[in-house]
C-alpha positions as CSV (number, residue, x, y, z in Angstrom):
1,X,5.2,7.8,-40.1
2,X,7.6,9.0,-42.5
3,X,5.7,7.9,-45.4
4,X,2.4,9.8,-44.2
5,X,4.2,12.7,-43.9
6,X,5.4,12.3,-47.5
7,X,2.0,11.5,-49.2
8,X,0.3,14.3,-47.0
9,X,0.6,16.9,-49.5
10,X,-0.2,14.8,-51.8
11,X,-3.7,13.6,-50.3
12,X,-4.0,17.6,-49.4
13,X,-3.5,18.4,-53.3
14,X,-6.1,16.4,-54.3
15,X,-8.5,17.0,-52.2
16,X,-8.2,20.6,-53.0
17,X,-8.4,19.9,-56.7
18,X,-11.4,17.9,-56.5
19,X,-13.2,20.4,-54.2
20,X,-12.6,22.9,-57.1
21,X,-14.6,20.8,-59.5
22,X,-18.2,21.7,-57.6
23,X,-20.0,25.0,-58.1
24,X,-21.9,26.1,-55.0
25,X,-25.4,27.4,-55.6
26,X,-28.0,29.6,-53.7
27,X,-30.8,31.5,-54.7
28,X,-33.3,34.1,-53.4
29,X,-37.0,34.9,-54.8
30,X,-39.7,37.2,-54.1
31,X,-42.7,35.4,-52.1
32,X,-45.3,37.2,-53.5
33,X,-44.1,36.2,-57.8
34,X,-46.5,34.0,-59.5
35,X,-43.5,31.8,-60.9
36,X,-46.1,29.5,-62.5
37,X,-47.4,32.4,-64.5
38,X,-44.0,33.1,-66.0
39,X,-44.1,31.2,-69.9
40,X,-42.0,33.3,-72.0
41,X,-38.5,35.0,-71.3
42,X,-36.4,37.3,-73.6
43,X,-32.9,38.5,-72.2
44,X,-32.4,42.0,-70.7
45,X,-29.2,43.7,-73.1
46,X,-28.9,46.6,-70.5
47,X,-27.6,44.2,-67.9
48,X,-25.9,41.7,-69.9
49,X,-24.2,44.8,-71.3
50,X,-22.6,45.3,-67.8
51,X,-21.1,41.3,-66.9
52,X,-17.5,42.3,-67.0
53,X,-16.7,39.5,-69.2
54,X,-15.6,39.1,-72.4
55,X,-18.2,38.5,-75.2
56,X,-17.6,35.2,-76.3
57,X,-18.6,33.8,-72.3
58,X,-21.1,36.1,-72.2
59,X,-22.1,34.1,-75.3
60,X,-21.6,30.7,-73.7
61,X,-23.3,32.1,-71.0
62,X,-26.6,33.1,-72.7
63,X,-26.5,29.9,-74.7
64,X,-26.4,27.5,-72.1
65,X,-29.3,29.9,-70.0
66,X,-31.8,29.6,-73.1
67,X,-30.9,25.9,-73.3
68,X,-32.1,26.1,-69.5
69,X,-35.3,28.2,-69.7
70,X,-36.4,25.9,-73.0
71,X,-35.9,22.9,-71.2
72,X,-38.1,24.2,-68.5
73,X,-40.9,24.6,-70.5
74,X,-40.4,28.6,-71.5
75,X,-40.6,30.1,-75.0
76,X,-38.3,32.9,-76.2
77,X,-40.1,36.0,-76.8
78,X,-40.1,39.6,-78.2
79,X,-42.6,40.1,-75.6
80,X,-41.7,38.6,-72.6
81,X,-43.0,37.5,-69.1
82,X,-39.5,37.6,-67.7
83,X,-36.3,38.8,-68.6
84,X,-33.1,37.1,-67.9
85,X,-29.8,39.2,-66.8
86,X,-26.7,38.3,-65.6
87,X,-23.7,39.6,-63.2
88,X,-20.7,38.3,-62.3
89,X,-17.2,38.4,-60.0
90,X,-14.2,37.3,-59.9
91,X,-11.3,36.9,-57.4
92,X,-7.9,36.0,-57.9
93,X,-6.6,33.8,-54.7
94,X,-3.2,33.0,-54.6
95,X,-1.7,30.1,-52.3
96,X,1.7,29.2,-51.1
97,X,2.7,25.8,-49.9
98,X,6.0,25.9,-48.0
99,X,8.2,23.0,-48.1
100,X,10.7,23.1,-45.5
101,X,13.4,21.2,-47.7
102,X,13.6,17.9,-45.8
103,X,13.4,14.9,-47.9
104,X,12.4,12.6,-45.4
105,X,15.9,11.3,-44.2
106,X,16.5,13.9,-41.9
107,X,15.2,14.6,-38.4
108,X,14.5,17.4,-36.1
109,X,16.6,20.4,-35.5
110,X,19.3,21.7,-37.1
111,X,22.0,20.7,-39.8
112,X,21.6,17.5,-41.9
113,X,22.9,16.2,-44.6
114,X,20.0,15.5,-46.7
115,X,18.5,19.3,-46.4
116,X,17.8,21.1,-49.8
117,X,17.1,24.7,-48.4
118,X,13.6,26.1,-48.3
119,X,11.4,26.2,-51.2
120,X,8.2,27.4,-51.9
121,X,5.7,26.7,-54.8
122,X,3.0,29.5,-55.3
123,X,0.2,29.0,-57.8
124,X,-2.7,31.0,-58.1
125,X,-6.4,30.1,-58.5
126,X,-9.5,32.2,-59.8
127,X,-12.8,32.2,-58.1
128,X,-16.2,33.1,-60.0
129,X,-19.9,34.0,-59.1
130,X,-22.5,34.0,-61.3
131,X,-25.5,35.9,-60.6
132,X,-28.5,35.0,-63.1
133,X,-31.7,37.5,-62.5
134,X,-35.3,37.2,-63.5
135,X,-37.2,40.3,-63.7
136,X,-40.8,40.6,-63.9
137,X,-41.0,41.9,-67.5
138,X,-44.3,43.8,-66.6
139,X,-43.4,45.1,-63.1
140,X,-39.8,45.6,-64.2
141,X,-38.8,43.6,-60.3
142,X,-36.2,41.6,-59.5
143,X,-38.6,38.5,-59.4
144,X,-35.4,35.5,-58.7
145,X,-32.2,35.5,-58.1
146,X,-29.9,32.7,-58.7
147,X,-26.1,32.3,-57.3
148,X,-23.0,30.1,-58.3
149,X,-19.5,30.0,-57.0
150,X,-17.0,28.0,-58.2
151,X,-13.3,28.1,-59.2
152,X,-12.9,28.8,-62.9
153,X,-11.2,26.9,-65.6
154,X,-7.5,28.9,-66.6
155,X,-7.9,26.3,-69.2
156,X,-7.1,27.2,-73.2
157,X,-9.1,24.5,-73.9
158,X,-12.8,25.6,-75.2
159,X,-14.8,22.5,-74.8
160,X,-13.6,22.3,-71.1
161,X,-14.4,26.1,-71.0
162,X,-18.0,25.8,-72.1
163,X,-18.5,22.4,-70.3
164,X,-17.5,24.8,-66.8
165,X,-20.0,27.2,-68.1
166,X,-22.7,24.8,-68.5
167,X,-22.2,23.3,-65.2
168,X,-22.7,26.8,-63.7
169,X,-25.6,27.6,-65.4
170,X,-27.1,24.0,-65.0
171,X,-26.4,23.7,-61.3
172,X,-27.9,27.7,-60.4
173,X,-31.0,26.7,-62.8
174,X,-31.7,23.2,-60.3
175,X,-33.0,25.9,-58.2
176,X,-35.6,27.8,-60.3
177,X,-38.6,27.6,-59.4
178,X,-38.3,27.9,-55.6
179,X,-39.9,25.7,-54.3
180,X,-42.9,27.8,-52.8
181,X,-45.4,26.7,-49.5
């Protein structure tokens, strides 16, 4: 019983770190938008100009969207059937796991000889959504709207940077185009 209560936190802290590796994904589009007319896409500087982020990931951003829409069958265009914008948040989340000082060789109530004292270890997380937007380049509507939320890498490491990125854009792009009935 001991042991389980010493390898707890342990299980816990890896389960938390390997929920943080998934991005969750949603999206919402218009009923009525021919997607299947939609061939050629340009990206909207006006909103891109607003993502409160810093240029180089809006960069990695844009590059791993037009990798997207080119894959999809799209063409890049100076006169476009959609253009692509983005938005995004961000939340700082802090958590604090207590330990109560025992080491495992004491038991129950008061003074023992094997307590350390309390100590707490506090570390801080960041969570991210990124919105990408079609609009109808014609009608100048919101057309689709994908979602992702994830935790972000605090990572100096670039290639694990853009590899996050990518998996953002990659798992919000799975959903264009909705699936319409």
């Amino acid at each position: 019983m001991k042991r389980l209560f010493k390898t707890l936190p342990i299980l816990l802290l890896f389960i938390i770190a390997s929920s943080c590796t998934s991005v969750r994904v949603a999206s919402d589009y218009d009923r009525d938008a021919n997607f299947d007319s939609y061939k050629t896409f340009a990206f909207f500087k006006t909103g891109i100009d607003k993502a409160k982020i810093s240029d180089l990931d809006k960069r990695r951003i844009l590059r791993a969207i037009e990798a997207e829409m080119l894959a999809k069958g799209f063409t890049k265009s100076e006169n476009p059937d959609v253009l692509v914008s983005i938005f995004t948040k961000s939340r700082e989340q802090v958590n604090i796991y207590n330990n109560n000082g025992w080491n495992g060789f004491g038991y129950g109530w008061g003074w023992s000889p094997w307590y350390w004292g309390n100590r707490s270890n506090v570390s801080t997380s960041t969570q991210g959504s990124l919105y990408i937007d079609l609009i109808d380049a014609k009608k100048k509507e919101l057309v689709w709207q994908g979602k992702g939320e994830g935790y972000l890498s605090s990572s100096s490491n670039i290639d694990k940077k853009e590899a996050r990125i990518k998996e953002f854009v990659t798992e919000i792009m799975t959903k264009y185009p909705p699936e319409q009935k």
